[in-house]
GUGUTI-53715 format. One record per residue (C-alpha): chain; x, y, z. Coordinates in nm, 3 decimals. Layout:
GUGUTI-53715
R   cadena         u         v         w
R        A         X         Y         Z
...
***
This chain:
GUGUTI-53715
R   cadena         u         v         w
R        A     0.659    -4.726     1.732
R        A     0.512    -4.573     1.458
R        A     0.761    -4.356     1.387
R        A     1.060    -4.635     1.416
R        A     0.880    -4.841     1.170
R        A     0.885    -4.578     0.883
R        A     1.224    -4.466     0.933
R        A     1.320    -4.837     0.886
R        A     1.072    -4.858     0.579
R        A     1.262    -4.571     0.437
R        A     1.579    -4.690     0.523
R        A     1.512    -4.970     0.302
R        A     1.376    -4.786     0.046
R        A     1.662    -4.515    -0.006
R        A     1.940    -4.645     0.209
R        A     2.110    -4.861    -0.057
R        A     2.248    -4.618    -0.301
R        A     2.377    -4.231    -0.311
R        A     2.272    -4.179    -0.624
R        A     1.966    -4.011    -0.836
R        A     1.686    -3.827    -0.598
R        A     1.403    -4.043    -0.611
R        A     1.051    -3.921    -0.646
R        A     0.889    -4.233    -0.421
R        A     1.123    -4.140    -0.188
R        A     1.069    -3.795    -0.160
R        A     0.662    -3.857    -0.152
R        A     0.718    -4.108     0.147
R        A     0.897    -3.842     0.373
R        A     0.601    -3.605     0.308
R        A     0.305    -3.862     0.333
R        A     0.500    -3.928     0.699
R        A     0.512    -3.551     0.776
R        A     0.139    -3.475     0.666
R        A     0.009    -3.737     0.845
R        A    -0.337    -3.704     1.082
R        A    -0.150    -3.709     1.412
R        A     0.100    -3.433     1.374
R        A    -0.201    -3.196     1.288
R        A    -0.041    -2.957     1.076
R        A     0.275    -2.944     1.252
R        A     0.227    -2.629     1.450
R        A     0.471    -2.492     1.691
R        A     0.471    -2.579     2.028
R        A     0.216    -2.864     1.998
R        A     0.196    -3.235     2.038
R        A     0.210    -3.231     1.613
R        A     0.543    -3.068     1.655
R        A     0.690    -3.306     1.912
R        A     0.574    -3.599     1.676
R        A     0.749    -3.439     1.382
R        A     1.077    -3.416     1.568
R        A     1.090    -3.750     1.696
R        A     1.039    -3.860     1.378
R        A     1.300    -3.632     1.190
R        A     1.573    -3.715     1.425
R        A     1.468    -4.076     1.415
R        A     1.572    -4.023     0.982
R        A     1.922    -3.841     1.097
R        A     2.020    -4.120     1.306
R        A     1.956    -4.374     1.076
R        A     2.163    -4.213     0.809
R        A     2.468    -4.233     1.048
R        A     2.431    -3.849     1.071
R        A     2.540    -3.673     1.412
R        A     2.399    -3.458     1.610
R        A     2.430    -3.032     1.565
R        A     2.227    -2.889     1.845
R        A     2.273    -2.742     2.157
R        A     2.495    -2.923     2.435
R        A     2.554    -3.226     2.142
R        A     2.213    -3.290     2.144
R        A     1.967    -3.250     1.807
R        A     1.800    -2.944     1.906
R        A     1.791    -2.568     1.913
R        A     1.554    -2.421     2.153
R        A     1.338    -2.162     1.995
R        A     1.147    -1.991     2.304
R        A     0.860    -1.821     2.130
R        A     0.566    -1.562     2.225
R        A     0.222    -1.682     2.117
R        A    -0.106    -1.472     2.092
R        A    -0.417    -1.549     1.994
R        A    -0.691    -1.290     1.960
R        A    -1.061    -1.358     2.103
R        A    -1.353    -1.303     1.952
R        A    -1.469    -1.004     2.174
R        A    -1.173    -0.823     2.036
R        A    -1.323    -0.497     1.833
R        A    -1.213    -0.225     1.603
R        A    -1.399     0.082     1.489
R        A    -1.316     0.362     1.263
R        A    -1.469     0.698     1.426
R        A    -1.575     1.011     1.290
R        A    -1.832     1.336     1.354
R        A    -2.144     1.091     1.232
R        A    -2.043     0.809     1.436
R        A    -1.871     0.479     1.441
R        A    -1.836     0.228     1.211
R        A    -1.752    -0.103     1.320
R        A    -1.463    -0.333     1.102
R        A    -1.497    -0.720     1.072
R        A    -1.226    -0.896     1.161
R        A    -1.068    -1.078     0.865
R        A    -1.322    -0.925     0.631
R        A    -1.250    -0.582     0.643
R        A    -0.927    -0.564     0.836
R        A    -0.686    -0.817     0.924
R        A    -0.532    -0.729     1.269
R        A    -0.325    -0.923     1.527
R        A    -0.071    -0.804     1.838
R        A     0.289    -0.963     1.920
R        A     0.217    -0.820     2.294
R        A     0.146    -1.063     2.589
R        A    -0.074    -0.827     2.786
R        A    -0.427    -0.981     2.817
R        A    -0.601    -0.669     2.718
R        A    -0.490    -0.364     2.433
R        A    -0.706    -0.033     2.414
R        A    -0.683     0.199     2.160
R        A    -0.886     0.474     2.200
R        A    -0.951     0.694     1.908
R        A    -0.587     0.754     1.805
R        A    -0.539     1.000     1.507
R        A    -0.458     0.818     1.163
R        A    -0.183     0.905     0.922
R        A    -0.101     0.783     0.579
R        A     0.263     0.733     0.557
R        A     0.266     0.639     0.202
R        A     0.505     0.320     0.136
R        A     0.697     0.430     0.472
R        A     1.022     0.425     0.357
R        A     1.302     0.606     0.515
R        A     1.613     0.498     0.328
R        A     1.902     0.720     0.270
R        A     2.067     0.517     0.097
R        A     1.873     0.622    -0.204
R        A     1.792     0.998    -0.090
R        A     1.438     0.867     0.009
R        A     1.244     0.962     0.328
R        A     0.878     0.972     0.365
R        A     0.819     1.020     0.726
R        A     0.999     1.372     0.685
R        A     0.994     1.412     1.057
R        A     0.628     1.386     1.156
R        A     0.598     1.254     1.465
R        A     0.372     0.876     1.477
R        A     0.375     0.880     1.873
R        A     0.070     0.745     1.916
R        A    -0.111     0.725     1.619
R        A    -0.208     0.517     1.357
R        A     0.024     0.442     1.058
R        A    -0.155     0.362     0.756
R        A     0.109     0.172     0.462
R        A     0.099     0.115     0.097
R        A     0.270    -0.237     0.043
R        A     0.519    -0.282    -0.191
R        A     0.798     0.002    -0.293
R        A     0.804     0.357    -0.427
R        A     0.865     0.225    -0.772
R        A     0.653    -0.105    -0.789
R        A     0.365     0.091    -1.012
R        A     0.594     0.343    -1.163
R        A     0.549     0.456    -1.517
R        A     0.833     0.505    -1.743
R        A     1.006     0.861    -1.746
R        A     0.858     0.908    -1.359
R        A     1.157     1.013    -1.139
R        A     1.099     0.710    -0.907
R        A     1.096     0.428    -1.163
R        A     1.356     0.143    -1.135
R        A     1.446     0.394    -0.790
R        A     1.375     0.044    -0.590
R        A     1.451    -0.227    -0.790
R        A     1.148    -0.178    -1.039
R        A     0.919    -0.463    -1.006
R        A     1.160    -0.650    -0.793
R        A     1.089    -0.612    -0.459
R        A     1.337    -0.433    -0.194
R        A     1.256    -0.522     0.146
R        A     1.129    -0.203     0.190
R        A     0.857    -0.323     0.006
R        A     0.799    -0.590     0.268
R        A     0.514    -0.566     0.535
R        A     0.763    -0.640     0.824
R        A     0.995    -0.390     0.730
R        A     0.686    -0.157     0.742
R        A     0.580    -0.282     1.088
R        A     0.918    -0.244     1.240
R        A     0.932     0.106     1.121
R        A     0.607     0.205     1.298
R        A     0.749     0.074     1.575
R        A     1.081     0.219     1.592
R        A     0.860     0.543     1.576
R        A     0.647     0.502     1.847
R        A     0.255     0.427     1.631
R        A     0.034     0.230     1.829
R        A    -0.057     0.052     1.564
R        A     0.064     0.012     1.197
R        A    -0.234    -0.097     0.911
R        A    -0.105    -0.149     0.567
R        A    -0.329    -0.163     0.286
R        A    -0.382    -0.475     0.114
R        A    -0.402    -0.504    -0.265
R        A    -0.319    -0.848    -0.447
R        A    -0.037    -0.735    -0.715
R        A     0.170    -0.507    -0.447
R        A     0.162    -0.774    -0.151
R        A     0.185    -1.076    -0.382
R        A    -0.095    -1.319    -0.249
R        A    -0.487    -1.265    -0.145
R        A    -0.621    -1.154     0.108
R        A    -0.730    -1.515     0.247
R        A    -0.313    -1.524     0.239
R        A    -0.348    -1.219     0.515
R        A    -0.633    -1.394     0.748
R        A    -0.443    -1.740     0.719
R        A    -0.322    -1.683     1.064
R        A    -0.650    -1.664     1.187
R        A    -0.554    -1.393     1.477
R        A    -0.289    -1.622     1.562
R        A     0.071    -1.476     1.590
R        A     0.468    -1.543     1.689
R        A     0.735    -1.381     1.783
R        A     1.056    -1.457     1.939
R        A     1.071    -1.411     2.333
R        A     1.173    -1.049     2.405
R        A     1.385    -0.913     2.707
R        A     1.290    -0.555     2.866
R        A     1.568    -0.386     2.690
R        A     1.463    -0.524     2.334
R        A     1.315    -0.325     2.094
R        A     0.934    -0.402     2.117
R        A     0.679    -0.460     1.838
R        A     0.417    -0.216     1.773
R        A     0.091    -0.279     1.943
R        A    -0.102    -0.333     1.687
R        A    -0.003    -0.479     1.317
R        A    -0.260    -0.550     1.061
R        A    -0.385    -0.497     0.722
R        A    -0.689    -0.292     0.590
R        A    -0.921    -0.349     0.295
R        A    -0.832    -0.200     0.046
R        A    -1.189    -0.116    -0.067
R        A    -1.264    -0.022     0.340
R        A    -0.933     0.256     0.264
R        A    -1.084     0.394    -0.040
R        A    -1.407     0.427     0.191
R        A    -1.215     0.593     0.449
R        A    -1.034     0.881     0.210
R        A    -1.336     0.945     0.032
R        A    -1.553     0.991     0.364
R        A    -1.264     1.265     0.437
R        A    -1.282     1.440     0.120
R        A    -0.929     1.239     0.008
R        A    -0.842     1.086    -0.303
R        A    -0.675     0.741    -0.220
R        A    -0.596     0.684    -0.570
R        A    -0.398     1.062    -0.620
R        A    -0.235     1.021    -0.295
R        A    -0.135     0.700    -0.375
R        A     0.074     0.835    -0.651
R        A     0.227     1.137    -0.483
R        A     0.365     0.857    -0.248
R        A     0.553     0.814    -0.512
R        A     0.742     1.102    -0.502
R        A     1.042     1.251    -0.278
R        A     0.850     1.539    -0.182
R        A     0.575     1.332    -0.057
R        A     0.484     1.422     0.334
R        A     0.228     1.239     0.574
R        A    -0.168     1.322     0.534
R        A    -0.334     1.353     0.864
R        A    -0.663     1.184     0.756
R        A    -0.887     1.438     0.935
R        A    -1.214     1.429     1.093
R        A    -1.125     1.059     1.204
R        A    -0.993     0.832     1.467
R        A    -0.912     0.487     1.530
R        A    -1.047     0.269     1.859
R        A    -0.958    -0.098     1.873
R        A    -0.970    -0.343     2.179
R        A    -0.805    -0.649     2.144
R        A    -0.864    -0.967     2.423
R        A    -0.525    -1.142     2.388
R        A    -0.429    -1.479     2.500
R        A    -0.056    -1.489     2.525
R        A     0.163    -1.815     2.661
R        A     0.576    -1.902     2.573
R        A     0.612    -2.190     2.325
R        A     0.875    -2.372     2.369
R        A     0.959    -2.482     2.023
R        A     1.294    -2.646     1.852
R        A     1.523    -2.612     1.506
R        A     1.599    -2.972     1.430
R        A     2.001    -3.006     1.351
R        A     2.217    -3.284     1.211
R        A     2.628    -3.247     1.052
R        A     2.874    -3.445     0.885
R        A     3.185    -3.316     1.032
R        A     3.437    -3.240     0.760
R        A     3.739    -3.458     0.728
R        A     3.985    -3.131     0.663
R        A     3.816    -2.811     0.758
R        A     3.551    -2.902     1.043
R        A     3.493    -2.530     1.145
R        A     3.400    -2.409     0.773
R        A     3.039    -2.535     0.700
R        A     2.794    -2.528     0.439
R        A     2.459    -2.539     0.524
R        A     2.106    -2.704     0.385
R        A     1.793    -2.599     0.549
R        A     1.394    -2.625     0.547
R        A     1.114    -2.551     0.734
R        A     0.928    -2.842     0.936
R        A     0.642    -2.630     1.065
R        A     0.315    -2.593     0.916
R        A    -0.003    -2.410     1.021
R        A    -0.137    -2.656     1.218
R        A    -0.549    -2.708     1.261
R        A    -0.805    -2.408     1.127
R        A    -1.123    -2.361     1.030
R        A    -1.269    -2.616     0.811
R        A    -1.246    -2.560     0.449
R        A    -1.556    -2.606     0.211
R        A    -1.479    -2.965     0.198
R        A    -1.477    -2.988     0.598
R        A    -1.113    -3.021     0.603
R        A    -0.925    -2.858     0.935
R        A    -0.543    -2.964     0.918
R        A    -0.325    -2.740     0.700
R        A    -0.064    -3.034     0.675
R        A     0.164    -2.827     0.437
R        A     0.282    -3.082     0.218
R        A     0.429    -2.876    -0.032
R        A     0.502    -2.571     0.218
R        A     0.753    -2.727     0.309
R        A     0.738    -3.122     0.420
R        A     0.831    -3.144     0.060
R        A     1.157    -2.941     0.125
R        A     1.225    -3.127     0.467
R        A     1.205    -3.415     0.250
R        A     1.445    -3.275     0.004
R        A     1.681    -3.170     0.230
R        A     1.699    -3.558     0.451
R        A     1.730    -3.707     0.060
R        A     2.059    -3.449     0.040
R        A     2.184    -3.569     0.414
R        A     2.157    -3.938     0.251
R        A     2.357    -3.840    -0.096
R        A     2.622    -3.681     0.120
R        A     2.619    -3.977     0.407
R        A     2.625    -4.255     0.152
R        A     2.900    -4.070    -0.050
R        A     3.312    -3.978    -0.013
R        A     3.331    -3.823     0.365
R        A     3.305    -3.405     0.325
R        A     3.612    -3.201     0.372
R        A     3.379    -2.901     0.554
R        A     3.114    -2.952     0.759
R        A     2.764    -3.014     0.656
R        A     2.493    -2.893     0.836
R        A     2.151    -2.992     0.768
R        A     1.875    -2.792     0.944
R        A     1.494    -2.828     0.966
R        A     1.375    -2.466     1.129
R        A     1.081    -2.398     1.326
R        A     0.803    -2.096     1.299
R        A     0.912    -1.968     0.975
R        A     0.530    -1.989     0.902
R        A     0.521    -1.700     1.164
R        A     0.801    -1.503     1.055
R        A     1.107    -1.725     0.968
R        A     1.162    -1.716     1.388
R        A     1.342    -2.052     1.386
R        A     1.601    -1.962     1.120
R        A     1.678    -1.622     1.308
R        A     1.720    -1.740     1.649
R        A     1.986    -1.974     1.463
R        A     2.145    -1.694     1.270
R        A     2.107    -1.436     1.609
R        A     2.259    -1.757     1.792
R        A     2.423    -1.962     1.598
R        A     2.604    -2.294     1.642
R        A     2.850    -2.287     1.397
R        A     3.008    -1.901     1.302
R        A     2.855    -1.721     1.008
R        A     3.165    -1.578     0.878
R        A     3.250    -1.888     0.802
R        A     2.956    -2.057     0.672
R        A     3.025    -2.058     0.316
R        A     2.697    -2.083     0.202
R        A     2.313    -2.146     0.289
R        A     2.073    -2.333     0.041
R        A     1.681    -2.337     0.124
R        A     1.427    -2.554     0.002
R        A     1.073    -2.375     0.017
R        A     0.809    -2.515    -0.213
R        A     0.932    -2.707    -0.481
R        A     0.754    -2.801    -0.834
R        A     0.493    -3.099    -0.798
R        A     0.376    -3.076    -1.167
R        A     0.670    -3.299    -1.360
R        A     1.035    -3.239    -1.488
R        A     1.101    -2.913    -1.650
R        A     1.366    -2.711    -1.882
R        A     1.457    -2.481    -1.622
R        A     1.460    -2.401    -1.257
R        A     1.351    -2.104    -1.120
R        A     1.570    -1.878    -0.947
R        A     1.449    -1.643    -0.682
R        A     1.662    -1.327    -0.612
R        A     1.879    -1.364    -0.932
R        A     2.187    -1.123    -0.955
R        A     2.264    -1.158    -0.580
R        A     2.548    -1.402    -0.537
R        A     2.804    -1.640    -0.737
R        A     2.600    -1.894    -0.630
R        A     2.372    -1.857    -0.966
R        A     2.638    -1.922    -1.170
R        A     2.736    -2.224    -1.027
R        A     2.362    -2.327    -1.041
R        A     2.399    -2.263    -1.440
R        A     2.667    -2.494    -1.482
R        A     2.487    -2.728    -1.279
R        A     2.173    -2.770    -1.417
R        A     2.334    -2.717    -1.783
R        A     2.486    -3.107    -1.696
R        A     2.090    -3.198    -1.629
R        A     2.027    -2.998    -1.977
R        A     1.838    -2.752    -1.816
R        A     1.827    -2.365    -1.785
R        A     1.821    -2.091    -1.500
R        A     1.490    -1.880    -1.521
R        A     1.475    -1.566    -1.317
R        A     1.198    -1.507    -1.077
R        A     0.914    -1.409    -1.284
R        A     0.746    -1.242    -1.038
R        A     1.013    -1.041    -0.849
R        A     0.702    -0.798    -0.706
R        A     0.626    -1.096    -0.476
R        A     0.979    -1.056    -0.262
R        A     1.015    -1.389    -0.242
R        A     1.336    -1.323    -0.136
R        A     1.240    -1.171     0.169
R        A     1.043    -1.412     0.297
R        A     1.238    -1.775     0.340
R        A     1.448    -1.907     0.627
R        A     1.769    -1.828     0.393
R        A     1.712    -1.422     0.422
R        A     1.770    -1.476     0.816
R        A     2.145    -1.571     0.714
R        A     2.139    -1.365     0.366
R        A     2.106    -1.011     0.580
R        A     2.394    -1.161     0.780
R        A     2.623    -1.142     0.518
R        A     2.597    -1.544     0.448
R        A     2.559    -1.648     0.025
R        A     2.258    -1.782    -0.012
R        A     2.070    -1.992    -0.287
R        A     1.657    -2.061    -0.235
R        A     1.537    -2.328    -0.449
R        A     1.140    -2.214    -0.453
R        A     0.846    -2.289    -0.719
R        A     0.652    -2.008    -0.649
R        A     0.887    -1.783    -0.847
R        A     0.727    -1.842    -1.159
R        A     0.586    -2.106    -1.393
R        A     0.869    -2.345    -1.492
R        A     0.900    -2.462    -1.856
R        A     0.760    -2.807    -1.806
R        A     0.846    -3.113    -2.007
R        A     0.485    -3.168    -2.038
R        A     0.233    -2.815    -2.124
R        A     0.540    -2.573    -2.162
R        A     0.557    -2.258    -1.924
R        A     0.166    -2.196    -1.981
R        A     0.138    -2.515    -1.778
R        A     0.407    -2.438    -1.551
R        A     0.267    -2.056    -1.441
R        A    -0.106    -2.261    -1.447
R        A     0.033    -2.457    -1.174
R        A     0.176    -2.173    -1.009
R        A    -0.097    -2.022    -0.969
R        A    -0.326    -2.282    -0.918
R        A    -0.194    -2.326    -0.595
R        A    -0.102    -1.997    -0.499
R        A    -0.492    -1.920    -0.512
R        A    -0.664    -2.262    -0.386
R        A    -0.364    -2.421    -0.169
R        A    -0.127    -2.200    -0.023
R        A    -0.138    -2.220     0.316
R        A    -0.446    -2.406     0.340
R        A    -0.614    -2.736     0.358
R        A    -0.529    -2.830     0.006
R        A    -0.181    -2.819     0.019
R        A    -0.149    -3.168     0.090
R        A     0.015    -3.492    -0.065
R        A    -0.227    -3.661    -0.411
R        A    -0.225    -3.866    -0.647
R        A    -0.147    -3.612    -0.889
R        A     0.213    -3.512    -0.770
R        A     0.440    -3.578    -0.991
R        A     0.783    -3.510    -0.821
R        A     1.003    -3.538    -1.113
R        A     1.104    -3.162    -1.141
R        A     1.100    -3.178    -0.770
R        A     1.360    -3.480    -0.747
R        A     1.565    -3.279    -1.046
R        A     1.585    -2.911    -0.835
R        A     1.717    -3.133    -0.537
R        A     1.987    -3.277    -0.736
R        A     2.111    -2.945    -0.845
R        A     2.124    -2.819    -0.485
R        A     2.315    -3.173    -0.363
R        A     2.578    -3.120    -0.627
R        A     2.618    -2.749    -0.574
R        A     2.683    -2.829    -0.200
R        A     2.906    -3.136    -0.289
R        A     3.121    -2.922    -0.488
R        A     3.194    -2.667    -0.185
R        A     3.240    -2.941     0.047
R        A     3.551    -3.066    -0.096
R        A     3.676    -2.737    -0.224
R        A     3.814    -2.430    -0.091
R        A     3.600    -2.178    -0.271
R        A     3.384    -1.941    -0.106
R        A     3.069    -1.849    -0.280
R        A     3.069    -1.400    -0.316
R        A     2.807    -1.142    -0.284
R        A     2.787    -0.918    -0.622
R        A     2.863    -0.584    -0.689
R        A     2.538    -0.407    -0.605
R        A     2.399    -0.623    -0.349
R        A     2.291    -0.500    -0.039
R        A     2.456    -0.787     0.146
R        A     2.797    -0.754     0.004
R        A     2.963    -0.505     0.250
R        A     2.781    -0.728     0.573
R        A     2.996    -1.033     0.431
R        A     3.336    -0.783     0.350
R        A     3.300    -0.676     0.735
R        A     3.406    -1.054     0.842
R        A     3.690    -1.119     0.554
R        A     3.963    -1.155     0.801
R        A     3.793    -1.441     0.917
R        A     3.810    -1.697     0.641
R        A     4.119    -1.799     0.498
***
């Protein structure tokens, strides 16, 4: 009854007009979304099945219909969890013994396989460098050593990320901005596809773009999409090493971590056996099948019902940890991403309170993106409406809680023709496009809208954490201050959770801009275009025929 009763309340309090984004409105969503009994919103918990009733409950009172599977308002997301016990060990092993690695102190490790038990018994250890094999750009630093079996040990980030001017490599890989390369599951699925038993990267801040309390977050706790026999498998093992533990480990060998950092930064680099030293880890694994669900409402256009346009967000959170210093457990993820669910149900109102669409519009809440945007792929791998003619996916992902600003931040500029559209949009709110500020994050890389972006689908993702925005009130010094404010303290922790001190303004403003930018393609015939240079451009050419 609970959740009946604040659907009405917030029928009454947006229902009446399709007009301006309100802030209350937005805050009331996310106050019902972080509330005590959905616990954080994990996957396949009784927090999620609260947080579906209740988003559902705000589609059908909107007049919205159903998108799912078999006309229903679901997608079923079967998903793999492990956990790993406390008895699990690791242990770095050479002639004057064995040294013994703390779990989410010195490395951070975790397994996407459902046996209850993994051994690994002193397997050999090889740095791989960055680990890219891309031929695209005449790069390859495997060179043909063979990882059956041993450890892979990764620098994050790409070739180029620390690069001085005049070196061969600079601006190689984007420069600062991160390829996804550069990404740690691109890393992980390479040391798989090469048969490691286990892949460690090395953590540093600046290359992976968060802390290392960002790494131990999941608390040994992993996803992964349910696997047939025939699929290609995850490696074994998939973690991250300290980087002050690595420096340890070279220098105990008589290697230089810092020179053979850089010569991973050159073509001729080639794999270091680190000598005189093995790896042994054993891992007690708990392992059940989720059954979790993508959340999925449409307005079925009026002219061209099989060409759609798609809004999305994430309604999963990290559900209960440890306590924090203040005793707090849930991780209600207000900001990451209630806040965009909200966004996204205050777009589904603007459109259902407005002129009827001529295309589709799809409005999706994903699952697990917290544990590797699984949600959004299974729709993408599966999806209910056909990419090649989706014109376009915008993502919400953390949006600015700090006041109205001069700009809005753009993440992955220079990708699509969806930015300038965005310009001309927010230069009617007299407002500017930023770039991401901190394109070394790949920020890009790691939102639902890259599921549908490496599928050849425009995308636009609306997220705060690409760089202090100009605020109306303390300038971009305020802006980048609240950035990282809550990049260090709140991010994916108890603190990110709805207070007084929100002021959703700017919030309420970048919402706007993605409403009209989806208005405009819904009664239009345009479709949005990849630019010259991007990486997704030829995916989308491959599927021309099928759009008019």
């Amino acid at each position: 009854m609970r959740f009946r009763a604040s659907v009405i309340l917030l029928t009454l309090l947006i229902g009446a007009s399709a007009g301006a984004v309100e802030p209350a409105a937005l805050s009331e969503t996310v106050r019902a979304l972080t509330a005590d009994d959905l616990q954080g919103r994990a996957p396949g918990t009784p927090g999620e099945a609260r947080a579906i009733e209740y988003l559902i409950g705000r589609f059908k009172a909107l007049g919205l219909s159903p998108a799912g599977e078999a006309g229903g308002w679901t997608q079923a997301v079967p998903l793999l969890k492990t956990q790993i016990g406390p008895s699990s060990s690791f242990a770095i092993e050479g002639s004057g013994g064995s040294v013994s690695l703390k779990q989410g102190e010195q490395i951070y490790a975790a397994t996407l396989h459902a046996d209850p038990e993994l051994d690994i018994k002193s397997a050999p250890m090889v740095f791989v460098g960055y680990g890219v094999n891309a031929p695209e750009r005449g790069w390859d630093d495997f060179k043909g050593v063979d990882l059956k079996g041993k450890v892979a040990l990764f620098l994050i980030n790409d070739p180029d990320f620390e690069a001085a001017p005049g070196e061969p490599v600079a601006g190689k890989f984007g420069g600062k901005a991160m390829t996804y390369y550069g990404r740690w599951t691109y890393k992980f699925e390479e040391a798989a596809r090469r048969g490691a038993v286990a892949a460690l990267i090395v953590h540093e801040t600046a290359g992976a773009g968060y802390g290392w309390t960002t790494v131990t977050a999941p608390q040994g706790e992993s996803y992964d999409v349910v696997r047939g026999a025939h699929d290609p498998q995850p490696v074994p093992l998939q973690g991250w090493l300290a980087h002050d533990v690595a420096v340890e480990l070279f220098q105990a060998v008589g290697l230089d971590f810092d020179a053979l950092k850089q010569s991973a930064r050159r073509q001729d680099f080639h794999p270091v056996m680190i000598g005189g030293v093995t790896f042994s880890a054993h891992l007690a694994v708990a392992a059940s099948t989720v059954q979790s669900r993508n959340v999925l409402a449409q307005i079925k256009g009026s002219k061209h019902p099989d060409e759609s346009i798609m809004f999305g967000a994430h309604w999963d959170a990290y559900g209960v940890g440890a306590p924090d210093a203040q005793g707090n457990t849930i991780r209600r993820g207000a900001n990451d991403d209630a806040l965009g669910a909200a966004g996204v149900l205050e777009i589904a109102r603007a459109f259902a309170s407005g002129k009827h669409p001529e295309r589709t519009v799809l409005f999706a809440l994903w699952t697990a993106e917290e544990r590797g945007l699984l949600g959004s792929e299974t729709y993408a791998a599966h999806p209910l409406y056909p990419l090649a003619k989706t014109v376009a996916n915008f993502t919400l992902d953390v949006l600015n809680t700090a006041g109205p600003a001069h700009d809005v931040v753009l993440v992955g500029s220079g990708q699509d023709s969806l930015e300038q559209d965005l310009a001309a949009a927010a230069k009617g709110q007299n407002r500017v496009v930023t770039p991401d500020s901190h394109p070394e994050k790949g920020l890009f890389y790691r939102a639902d809208h890259f599921s549908f972006a490496k599928r050849g689908v425009p995308t636009l993702l609306i997220m705060a954490l690409g760089g202090g925005a100009d605020l109306v009130d303390g300038g971009r010094e305020a802006g980048s201050k609240w950035v990282d404010d809550y990049t260090a303290n709140c991010y994916h922790k108890p603190c990110d959770a709805l207070t007084a001190d929100w002021d959703l303004r700017g919030a309420a403003q970048d919402v706007e801009l993605v409403y009209d930018l989806g208005r405009d393609l819904a009664f239009s015939r345009r479709w949005p275009r990849w630019s010259e240079g991007s990486e997704f451009k030829s995916i989308r050419a491959a599927t021309e025929k099928e759009r008019p």
